[in-house]
Biopython code that builds the backbone (N, CA, C, O; Angstrom):
import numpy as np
from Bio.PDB.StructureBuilder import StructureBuilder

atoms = [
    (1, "UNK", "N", (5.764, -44.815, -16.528)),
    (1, "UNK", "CA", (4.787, -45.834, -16.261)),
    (1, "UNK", "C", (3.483, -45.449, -16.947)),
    (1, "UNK", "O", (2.944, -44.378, -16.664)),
    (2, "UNK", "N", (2.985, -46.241, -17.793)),
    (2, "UNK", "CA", (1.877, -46.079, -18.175)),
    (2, "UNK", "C", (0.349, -46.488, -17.866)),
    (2, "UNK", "O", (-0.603, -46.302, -18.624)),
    (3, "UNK", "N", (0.324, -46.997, -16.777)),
    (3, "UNK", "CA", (-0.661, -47.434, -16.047)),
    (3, "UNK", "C", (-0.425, -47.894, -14.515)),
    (3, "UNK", "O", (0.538, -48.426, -13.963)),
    (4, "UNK", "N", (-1.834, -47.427, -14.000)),
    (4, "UNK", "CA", (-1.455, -47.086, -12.215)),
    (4, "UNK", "C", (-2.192, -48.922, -11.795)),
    (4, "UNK", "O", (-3.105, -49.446, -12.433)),
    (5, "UNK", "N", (-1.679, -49.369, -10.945)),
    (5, "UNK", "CA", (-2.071, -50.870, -10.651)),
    (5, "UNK", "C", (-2.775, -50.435, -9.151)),
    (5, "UNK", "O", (-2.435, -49.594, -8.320)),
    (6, "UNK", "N", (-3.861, -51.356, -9.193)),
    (6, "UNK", "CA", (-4.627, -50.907, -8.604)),
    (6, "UNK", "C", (-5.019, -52.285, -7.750)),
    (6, "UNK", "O", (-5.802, -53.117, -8.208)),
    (7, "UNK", "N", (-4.292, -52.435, -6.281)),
    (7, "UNK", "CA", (-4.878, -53.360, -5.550)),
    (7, "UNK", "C", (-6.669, -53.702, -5.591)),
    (7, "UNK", "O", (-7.076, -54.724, -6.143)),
    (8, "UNK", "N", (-7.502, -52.832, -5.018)),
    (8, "UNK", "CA", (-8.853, -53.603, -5.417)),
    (8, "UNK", "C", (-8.854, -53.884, -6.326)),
    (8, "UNK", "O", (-8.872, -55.093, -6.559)),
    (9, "UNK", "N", (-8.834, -52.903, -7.432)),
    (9, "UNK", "CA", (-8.735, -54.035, -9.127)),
    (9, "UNK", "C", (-8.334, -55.618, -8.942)),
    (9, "UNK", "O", (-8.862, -56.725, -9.052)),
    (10, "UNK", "N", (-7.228, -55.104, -8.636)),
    (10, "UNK", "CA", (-6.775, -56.987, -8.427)),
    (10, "UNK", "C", (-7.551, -57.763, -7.754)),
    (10, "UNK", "O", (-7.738, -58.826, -8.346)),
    (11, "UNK", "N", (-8.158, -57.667, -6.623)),
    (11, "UNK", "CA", (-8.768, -58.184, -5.730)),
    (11, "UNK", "C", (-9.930, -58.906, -5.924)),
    (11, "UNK", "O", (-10.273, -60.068, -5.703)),
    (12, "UNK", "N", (-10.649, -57.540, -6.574)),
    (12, "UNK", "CA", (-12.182, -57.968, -7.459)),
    (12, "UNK", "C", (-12.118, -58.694, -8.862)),
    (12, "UNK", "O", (-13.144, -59.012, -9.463)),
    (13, "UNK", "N", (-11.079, -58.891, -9.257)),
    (13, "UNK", "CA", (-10.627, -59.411, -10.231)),
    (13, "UNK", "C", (-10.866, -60.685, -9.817)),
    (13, "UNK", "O", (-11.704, -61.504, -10.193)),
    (14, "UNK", "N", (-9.902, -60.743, -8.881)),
    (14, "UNK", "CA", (-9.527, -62.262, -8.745)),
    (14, "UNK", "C", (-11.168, -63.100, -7.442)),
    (14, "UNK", "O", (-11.167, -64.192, -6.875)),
    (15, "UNK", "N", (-11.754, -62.520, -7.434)),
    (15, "UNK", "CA", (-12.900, -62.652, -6.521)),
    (15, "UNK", "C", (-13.992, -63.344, -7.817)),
    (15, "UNK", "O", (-14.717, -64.339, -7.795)),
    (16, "UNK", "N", (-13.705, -62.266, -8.954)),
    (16, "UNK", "CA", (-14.458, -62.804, -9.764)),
    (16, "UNK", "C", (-14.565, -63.554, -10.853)),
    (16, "UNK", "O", (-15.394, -63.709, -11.750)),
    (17, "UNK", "N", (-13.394, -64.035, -10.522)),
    (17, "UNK", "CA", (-12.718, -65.462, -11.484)),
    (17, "UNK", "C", (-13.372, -66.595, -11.087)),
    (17, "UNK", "O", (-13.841, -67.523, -11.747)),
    (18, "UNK", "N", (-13.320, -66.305, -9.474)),
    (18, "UNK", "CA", (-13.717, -67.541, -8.523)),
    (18, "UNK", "C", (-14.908, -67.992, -8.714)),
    (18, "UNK", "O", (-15.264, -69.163, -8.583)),
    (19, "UNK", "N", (-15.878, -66.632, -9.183)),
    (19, "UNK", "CA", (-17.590, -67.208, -8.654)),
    (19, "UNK", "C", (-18.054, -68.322, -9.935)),
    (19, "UNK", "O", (-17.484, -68.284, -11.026)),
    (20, "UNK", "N", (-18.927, -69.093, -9.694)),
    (20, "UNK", "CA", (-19.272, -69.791, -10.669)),
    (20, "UNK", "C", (-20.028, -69.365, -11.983)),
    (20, "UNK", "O", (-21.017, -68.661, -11.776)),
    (21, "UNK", "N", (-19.772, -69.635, -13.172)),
    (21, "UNK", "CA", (-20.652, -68.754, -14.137)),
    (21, "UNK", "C", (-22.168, -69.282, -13.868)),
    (21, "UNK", "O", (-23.040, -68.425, -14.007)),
    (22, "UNK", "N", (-22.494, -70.304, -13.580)),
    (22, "UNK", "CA", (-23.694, -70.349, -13.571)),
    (22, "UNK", "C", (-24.846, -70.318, -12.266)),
    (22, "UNK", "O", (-25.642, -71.234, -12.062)),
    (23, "UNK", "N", (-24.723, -68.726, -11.216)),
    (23, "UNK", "CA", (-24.639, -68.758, -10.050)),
    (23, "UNK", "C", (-25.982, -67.872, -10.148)),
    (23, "UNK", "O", (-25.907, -66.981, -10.994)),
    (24, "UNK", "N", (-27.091, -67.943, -9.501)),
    (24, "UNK", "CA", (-27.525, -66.244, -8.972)),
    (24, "UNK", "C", (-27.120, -65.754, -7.927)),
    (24, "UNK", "O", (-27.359, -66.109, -6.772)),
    (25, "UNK", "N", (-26.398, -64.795, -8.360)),
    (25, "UNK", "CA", (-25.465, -64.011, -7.213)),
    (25, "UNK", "C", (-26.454, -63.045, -6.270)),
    (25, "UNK", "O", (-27.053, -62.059, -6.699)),
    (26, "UNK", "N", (-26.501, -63.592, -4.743)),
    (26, "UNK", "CA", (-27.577, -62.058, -4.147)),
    (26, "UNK", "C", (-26.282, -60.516, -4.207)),
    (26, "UNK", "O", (-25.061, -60.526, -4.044)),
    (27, "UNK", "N", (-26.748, -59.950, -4.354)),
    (27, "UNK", "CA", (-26.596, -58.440, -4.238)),
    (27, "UNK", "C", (-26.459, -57.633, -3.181)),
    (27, "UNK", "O", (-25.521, -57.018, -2.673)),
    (28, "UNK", "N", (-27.945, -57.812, -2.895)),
    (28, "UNK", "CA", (-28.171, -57.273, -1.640)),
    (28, "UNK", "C", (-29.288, -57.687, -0.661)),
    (28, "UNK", "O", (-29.657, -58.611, -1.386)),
    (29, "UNK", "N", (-30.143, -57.768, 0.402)),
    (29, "UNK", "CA", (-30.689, -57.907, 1.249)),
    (29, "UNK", "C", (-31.959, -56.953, 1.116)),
    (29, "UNK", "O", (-31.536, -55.813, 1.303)),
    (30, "UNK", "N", (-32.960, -56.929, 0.940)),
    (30, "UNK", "CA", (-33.421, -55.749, 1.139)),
    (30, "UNK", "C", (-34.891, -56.266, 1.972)),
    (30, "UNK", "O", (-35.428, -57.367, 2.085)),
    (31, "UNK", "N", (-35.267, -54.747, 2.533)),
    (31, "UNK", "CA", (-36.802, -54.901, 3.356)),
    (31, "UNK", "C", (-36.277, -55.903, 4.582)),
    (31, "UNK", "O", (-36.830, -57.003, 4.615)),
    (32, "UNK", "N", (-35.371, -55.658, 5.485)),
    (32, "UNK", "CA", (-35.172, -56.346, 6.394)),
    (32, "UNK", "C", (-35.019, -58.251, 6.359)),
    (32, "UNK", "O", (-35.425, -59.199, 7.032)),
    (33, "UNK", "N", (-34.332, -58.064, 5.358)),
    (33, "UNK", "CA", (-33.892, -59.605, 4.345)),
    (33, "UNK", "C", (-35.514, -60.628, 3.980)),
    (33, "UNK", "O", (-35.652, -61.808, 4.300)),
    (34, "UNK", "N", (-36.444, -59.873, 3.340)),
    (34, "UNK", "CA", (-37.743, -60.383, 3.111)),
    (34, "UNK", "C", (-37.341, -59.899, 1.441)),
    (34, "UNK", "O", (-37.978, -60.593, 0.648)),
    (35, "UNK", "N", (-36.579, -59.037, 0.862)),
    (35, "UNK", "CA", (-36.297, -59.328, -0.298)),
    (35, "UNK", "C", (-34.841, -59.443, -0.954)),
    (35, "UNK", "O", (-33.907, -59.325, -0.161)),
    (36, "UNK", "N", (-34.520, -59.663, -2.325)),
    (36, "UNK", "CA", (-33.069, -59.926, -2.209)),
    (36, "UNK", "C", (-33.025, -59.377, -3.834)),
    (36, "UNK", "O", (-33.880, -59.358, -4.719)),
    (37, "UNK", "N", (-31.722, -58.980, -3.778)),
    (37, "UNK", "CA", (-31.195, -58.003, -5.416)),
    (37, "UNK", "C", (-30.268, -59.407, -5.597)),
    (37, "UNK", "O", (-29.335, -60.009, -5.064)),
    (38, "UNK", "N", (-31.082, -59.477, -6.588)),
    (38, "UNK", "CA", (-30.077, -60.753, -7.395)),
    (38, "UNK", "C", (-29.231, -60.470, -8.793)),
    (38, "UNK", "O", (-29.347, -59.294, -9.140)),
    (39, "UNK", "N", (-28.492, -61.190, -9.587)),
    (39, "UNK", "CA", (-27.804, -60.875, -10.488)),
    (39, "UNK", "C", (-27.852, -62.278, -11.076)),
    (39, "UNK", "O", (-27.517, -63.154, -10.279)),
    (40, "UNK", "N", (-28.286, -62.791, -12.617)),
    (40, "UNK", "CA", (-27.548, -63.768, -13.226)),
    (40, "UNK", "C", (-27.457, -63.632, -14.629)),
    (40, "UNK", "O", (-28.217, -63.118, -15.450)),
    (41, "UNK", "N", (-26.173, -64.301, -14.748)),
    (41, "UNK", "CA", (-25.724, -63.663, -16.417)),
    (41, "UNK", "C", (-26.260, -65.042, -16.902)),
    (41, "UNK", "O", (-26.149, -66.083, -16.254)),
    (42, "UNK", "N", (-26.879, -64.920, -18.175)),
    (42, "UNK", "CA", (-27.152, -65.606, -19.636)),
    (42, "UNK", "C", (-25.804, -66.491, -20.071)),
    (42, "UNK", "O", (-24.967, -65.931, -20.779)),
    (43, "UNK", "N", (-25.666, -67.387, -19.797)),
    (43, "UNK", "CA", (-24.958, -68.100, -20.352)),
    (43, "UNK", "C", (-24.936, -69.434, -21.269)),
    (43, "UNK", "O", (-25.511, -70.382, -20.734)),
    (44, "UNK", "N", (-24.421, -69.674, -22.463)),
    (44, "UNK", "CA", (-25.206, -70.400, -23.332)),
    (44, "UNK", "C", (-25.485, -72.016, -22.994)),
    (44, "UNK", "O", (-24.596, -72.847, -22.816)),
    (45, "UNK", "N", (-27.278, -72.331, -22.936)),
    (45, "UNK", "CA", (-27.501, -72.965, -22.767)),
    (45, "UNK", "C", (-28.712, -72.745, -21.657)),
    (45, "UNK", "O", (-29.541, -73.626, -21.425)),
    (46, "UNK", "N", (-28.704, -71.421, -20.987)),
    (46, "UNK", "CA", (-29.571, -71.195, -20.341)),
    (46, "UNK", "C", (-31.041, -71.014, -21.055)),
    (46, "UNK", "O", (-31.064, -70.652, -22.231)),
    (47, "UNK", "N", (-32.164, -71.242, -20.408)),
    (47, "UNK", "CA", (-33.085, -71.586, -20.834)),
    (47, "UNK", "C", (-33.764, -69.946, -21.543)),
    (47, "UNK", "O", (-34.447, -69.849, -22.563)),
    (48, "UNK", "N", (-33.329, -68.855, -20.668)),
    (48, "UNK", "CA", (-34.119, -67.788, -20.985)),
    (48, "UNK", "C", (-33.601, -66.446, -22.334)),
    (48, "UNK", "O", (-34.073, -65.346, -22.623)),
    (49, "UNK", "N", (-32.258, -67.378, -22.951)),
    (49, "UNK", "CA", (-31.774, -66.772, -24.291)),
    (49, "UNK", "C", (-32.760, -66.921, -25.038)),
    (49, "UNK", "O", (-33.275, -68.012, -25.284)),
    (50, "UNK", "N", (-33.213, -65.576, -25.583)),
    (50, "UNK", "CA", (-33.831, -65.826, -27.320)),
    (50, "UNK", "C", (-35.409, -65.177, -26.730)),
    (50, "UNK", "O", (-36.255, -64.793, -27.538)),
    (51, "UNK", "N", (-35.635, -65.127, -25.260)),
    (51, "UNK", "CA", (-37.040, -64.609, -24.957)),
    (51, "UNK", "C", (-37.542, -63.232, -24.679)),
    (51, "UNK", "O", (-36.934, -62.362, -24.056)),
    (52, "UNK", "N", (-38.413, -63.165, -25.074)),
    (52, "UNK", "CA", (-38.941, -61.769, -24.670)),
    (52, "UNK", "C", (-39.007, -61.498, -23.245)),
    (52, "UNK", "O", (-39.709, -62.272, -22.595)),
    (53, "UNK", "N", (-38.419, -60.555, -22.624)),
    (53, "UNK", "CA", (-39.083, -60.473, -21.114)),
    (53, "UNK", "C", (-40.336, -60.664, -20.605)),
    (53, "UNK", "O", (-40.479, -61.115, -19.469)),
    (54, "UNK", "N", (-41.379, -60.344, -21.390)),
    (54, "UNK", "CA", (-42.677, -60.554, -20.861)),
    (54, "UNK", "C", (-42.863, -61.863, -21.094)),
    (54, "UNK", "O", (-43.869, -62.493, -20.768)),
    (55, "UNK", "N", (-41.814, -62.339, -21.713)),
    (55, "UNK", "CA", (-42.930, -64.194, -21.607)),
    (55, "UNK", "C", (-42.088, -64.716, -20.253)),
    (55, "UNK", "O", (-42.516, -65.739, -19.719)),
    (56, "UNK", "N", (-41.289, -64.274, -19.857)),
    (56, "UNK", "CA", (-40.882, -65.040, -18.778)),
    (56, "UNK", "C", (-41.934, -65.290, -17.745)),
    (56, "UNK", "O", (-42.803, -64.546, -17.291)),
    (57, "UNK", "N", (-41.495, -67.051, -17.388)),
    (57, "UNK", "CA", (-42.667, -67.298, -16.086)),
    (57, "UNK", "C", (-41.965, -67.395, -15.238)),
    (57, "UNK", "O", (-41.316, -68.411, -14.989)),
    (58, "UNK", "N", (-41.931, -65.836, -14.297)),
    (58, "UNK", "CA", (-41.686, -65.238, -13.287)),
    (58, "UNK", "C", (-42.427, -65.622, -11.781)),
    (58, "UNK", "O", (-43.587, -65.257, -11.588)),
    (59, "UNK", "N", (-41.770, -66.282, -10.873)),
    (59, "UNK", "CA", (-42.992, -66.442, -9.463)),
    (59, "UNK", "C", (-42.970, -65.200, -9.330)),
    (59, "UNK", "O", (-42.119, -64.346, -9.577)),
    (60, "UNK", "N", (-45.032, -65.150, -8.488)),
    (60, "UNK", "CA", (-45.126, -63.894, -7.842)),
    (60, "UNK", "C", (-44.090, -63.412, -6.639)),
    (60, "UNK", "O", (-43.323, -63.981, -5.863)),
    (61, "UNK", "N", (-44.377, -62.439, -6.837)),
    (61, "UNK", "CA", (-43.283, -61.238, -6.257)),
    (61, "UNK", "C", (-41.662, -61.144, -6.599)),
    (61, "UNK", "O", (-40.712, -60.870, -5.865)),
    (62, "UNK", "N", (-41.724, -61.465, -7.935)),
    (62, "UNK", "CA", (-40.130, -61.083, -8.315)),
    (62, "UNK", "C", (-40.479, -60.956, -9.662)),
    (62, "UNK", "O", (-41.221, -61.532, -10.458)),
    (63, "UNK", "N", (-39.538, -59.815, -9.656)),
    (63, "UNK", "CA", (-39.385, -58.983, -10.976)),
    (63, "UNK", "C", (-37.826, -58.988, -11.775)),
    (63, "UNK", "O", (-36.820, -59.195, -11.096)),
    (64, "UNK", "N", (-37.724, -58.748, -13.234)),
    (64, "UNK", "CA", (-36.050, -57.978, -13.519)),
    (64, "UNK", "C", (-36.740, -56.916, -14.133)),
    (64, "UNK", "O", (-37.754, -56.607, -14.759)),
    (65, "UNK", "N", (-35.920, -56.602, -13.751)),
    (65, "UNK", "CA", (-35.918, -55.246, -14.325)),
    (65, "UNK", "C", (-34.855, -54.184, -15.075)),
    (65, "UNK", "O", (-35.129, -53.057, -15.487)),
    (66, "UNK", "N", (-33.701, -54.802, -15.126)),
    (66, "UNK", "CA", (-32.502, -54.371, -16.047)),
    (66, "UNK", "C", (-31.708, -55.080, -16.220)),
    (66, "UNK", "O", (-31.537, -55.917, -15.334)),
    (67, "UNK", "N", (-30.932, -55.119, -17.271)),
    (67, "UNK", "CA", (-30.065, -56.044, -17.827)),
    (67, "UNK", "C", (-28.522, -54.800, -18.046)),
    (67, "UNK", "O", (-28.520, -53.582, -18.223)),
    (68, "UNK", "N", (-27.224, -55.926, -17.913)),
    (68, "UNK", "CA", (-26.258, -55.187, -18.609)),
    (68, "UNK", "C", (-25.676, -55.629, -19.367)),
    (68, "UNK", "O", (-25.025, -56.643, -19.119)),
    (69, "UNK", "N", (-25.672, -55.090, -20.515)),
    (69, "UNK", "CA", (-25.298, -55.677, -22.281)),
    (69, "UNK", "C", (-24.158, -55.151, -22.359)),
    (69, "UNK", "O", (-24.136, -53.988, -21.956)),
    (70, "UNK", "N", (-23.168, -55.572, -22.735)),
    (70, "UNK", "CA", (-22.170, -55.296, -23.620)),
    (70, "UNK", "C", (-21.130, -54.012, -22.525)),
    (70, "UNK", "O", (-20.266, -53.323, -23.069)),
    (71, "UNK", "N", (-21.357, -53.923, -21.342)),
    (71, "UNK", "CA", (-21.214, -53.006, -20.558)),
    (71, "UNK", "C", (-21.991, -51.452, -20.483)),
    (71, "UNK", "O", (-21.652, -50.332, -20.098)),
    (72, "UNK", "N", (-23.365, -52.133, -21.147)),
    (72, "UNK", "CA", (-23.816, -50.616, -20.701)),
    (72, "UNK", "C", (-25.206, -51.416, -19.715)),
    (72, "UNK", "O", (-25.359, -52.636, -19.758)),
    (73, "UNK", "N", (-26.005, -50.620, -18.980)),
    (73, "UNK", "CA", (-27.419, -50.830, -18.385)),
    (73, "UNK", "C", (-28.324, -50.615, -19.082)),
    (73, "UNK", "O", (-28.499, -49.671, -19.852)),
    (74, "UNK", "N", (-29.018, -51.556, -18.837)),
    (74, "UNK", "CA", (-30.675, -51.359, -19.997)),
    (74, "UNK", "C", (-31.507, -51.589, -18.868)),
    (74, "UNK", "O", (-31.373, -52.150, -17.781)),
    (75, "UNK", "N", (-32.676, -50.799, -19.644)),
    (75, "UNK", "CA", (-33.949, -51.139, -18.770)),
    (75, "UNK", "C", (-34.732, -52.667, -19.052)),
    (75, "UNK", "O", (-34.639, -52.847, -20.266)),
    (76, "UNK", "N", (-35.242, -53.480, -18.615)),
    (76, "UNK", "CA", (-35.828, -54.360, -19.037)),
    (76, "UNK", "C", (-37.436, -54.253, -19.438)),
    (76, "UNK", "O", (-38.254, -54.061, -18.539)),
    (77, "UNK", "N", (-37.883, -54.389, -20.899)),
    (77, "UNK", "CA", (-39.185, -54.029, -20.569)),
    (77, "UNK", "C", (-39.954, -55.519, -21.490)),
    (77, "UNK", "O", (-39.368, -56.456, -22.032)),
    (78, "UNK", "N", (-41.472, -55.235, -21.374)),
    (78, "UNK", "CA", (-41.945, -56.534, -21.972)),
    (78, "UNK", "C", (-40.899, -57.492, -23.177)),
    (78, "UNK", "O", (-40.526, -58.665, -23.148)),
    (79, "UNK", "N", (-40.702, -56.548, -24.028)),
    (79, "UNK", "CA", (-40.335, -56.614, -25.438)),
    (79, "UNK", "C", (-38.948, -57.072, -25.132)),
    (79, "UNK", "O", (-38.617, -57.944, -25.936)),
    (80, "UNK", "N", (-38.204, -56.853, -24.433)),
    (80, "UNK", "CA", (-36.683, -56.855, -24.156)),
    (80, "UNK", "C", (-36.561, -58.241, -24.670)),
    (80, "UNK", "O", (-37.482, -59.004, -24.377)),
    (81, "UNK", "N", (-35.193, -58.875, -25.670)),
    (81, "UNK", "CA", (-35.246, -59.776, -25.908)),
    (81, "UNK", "C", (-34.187, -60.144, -24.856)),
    (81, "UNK", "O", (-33.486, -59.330, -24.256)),
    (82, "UNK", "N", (-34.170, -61.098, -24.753)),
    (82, "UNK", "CA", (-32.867, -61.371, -23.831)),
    (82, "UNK", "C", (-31.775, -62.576, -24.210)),
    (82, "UNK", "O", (-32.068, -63.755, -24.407)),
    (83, "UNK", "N", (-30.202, -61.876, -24.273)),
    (83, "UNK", "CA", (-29.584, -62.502, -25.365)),
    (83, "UNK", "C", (-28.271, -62.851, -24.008)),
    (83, "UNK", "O", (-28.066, -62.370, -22.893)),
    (84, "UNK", "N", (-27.592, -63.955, -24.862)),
    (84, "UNK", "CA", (-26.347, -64.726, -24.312)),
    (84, "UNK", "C", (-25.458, -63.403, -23.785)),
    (84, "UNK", "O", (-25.284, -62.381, -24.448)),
    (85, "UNK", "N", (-24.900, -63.677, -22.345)),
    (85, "UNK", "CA", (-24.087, -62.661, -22.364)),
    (85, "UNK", "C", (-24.708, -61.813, -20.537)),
    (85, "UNK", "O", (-24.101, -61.637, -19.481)),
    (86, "UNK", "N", (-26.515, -61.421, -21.086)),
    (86, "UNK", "CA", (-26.925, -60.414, -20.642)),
    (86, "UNK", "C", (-26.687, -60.888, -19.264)),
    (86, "UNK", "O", (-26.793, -62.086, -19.001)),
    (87, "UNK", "N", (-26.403, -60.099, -18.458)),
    (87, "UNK", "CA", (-26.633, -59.710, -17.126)),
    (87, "UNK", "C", (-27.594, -59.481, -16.076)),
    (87, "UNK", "O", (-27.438, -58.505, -15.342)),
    (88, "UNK", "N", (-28.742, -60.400, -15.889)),
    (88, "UNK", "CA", (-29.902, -59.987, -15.647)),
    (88, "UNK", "C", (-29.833, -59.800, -14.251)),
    (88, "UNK", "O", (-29.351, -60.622, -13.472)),
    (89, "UNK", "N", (-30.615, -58.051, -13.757)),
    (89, "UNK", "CA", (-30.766, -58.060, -12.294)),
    (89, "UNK", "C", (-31.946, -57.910, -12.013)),
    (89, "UNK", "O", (-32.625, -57.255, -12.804)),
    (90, "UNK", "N", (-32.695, -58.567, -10.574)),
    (90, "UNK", "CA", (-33.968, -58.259, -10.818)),
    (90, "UNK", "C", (-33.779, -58.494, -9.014)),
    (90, "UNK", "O", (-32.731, -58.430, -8.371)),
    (91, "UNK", "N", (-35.665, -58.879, -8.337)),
    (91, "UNK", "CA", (-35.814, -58.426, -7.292)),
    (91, "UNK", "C", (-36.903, -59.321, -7.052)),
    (91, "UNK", "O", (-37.632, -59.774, -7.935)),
    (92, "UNK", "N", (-36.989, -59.559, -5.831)),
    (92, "UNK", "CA", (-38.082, -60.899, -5.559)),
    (92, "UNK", "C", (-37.805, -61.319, -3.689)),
    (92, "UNK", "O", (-37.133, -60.633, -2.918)),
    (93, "UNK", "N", (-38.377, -62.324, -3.418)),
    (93, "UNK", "CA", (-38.630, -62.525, -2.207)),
    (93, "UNK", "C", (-37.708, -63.721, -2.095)),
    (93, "UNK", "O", (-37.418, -64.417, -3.068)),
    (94, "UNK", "N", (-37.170, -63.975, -0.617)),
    (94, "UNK", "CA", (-36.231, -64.680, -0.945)),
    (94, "UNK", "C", (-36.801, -66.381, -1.227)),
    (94, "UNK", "O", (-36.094, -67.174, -1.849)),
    (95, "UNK", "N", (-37.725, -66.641, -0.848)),
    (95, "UNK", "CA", (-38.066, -68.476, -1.366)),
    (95, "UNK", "C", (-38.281, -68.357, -2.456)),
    (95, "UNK", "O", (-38.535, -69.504, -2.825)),
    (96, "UNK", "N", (-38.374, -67.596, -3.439)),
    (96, "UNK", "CA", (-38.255, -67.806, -4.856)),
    (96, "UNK", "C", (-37.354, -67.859, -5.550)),
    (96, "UNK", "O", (-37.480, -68.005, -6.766)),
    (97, "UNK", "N", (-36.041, -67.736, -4.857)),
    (97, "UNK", "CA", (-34.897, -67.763, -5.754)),
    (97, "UNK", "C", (-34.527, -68.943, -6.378)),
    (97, "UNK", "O", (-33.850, -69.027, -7.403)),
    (98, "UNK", "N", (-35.029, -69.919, -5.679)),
    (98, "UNK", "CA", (-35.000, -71.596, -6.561)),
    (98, "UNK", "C", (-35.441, -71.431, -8.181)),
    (98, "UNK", "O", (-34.781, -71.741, -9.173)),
    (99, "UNK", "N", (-36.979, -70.752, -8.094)),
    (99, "UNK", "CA", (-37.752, -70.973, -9.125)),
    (99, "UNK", "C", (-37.264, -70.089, -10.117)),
    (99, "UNK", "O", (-37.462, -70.318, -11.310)),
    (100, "UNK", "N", (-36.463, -68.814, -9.606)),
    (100, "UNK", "CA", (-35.579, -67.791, -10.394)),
    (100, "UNK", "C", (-34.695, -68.414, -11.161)),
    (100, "UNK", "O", (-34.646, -68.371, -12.390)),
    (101, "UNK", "N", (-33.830, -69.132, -10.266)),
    (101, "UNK", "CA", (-32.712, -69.831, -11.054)),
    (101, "UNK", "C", (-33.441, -70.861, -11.799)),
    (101, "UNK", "O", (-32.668, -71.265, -12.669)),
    (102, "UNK", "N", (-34.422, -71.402, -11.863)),
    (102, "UNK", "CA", (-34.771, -72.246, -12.995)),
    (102, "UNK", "C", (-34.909, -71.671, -14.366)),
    (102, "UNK", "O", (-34.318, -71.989, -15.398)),
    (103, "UNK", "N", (-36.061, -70.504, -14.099)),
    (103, "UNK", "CA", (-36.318, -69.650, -15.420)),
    (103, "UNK", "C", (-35.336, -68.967, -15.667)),
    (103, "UNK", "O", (-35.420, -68.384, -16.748)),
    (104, "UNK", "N", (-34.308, -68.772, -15.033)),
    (104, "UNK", "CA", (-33.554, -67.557, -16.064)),
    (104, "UNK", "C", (-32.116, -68.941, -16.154)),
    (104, "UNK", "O", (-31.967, -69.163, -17.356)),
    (105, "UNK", "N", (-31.523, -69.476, -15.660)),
    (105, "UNK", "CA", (-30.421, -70.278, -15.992)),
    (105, "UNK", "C", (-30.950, -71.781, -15.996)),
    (105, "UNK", "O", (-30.151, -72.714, -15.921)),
    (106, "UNK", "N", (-31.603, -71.877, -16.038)),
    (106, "UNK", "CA", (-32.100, -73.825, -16.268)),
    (106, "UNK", "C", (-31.955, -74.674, -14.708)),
    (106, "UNK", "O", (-31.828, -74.048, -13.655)),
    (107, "UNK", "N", (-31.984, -75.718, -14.756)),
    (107, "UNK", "CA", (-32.227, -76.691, -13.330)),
    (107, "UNK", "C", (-30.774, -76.071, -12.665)),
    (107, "UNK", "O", (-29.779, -75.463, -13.060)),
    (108, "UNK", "N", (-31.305, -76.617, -11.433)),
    (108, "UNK", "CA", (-29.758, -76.057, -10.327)),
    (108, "UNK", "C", (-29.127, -77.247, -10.386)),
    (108, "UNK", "O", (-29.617, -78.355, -10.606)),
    (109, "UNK", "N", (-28.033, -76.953, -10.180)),
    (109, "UNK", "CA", (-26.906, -77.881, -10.204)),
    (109, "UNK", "C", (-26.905, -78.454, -8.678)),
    (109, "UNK", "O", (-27.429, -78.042, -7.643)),
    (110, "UNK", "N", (-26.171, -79.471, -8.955)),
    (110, "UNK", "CA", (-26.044, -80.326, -7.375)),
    (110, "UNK", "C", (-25.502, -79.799, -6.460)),
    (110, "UNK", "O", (-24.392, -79.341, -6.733)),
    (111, "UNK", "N", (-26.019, -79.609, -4.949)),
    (111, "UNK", "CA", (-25.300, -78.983, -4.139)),
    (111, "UNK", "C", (-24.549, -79.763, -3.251)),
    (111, "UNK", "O", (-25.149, -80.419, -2.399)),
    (112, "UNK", "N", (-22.946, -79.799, -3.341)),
    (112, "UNK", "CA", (-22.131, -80.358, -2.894)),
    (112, "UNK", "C", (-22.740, -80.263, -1.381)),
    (112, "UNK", "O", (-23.380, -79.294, -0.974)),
    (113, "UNK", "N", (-22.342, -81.783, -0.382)),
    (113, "UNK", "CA", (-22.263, -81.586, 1.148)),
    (113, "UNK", "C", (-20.913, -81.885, 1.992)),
    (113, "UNK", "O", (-20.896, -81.714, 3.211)),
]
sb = StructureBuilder()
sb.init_structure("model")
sb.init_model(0)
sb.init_chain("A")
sb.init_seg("    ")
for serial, (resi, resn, name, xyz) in enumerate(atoms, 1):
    if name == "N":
        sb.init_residue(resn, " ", resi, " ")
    sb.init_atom(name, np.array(xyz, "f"), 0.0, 1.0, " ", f" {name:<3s}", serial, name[0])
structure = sb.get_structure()
């Protein structure tokens, strides 16, 4: 046998087929859920391909601060261009996540009821 199969593999696999590509995913909770670790990948058509990090118009109190390219981690700094693909994680309060998902993936999509 040349390879060991690996139930979570599968699992997270198939977990992450499901999520939508054009989602900000929370992460985590943080500061007693007053802040939140978000995640959203660059996907083409999103508004924030082709920009420098520092031009992003970021609401106060949320930041990114690293990206993951190509499978490695980067730091995010002014200059960072930010390209199709990237992985952006950053950190902010949670009523801003509306205005997050605008600047980094474009208008929100309709929320089914």
């Amino acid at each position: 046998m040349d390879e060991i199969v690996s139930p979570t593999r599968m699992i997270l696999g198939s977990i992450e087929a499901d999520i939508p590509v054009h989602e900000l995913l929370i992460l985590a909770a943080l500061g007693g859920g007053e802040l939140e670790l978000v995640e959203a990948q660059l996907r083409e058509g999103s508004p924030a391909i082709g920009l420098l990090a520092g031009k992003l118009e970021l609401p106060d109190g949320c930041s990114v601060f690293a990206a993951i390219r190509e499978g490695r981690a980067i730091s995010v700094r002014s200059d960072t261009q930010l390209r199709e693909g990237d992985r952006i994680i950053g950190i902010g309060r949670a009523e801003c996540e509306g205005e997050l998902y605008r600047t980094l993936l474009g208008e929100e999509p309709e929320k089914a009821n």
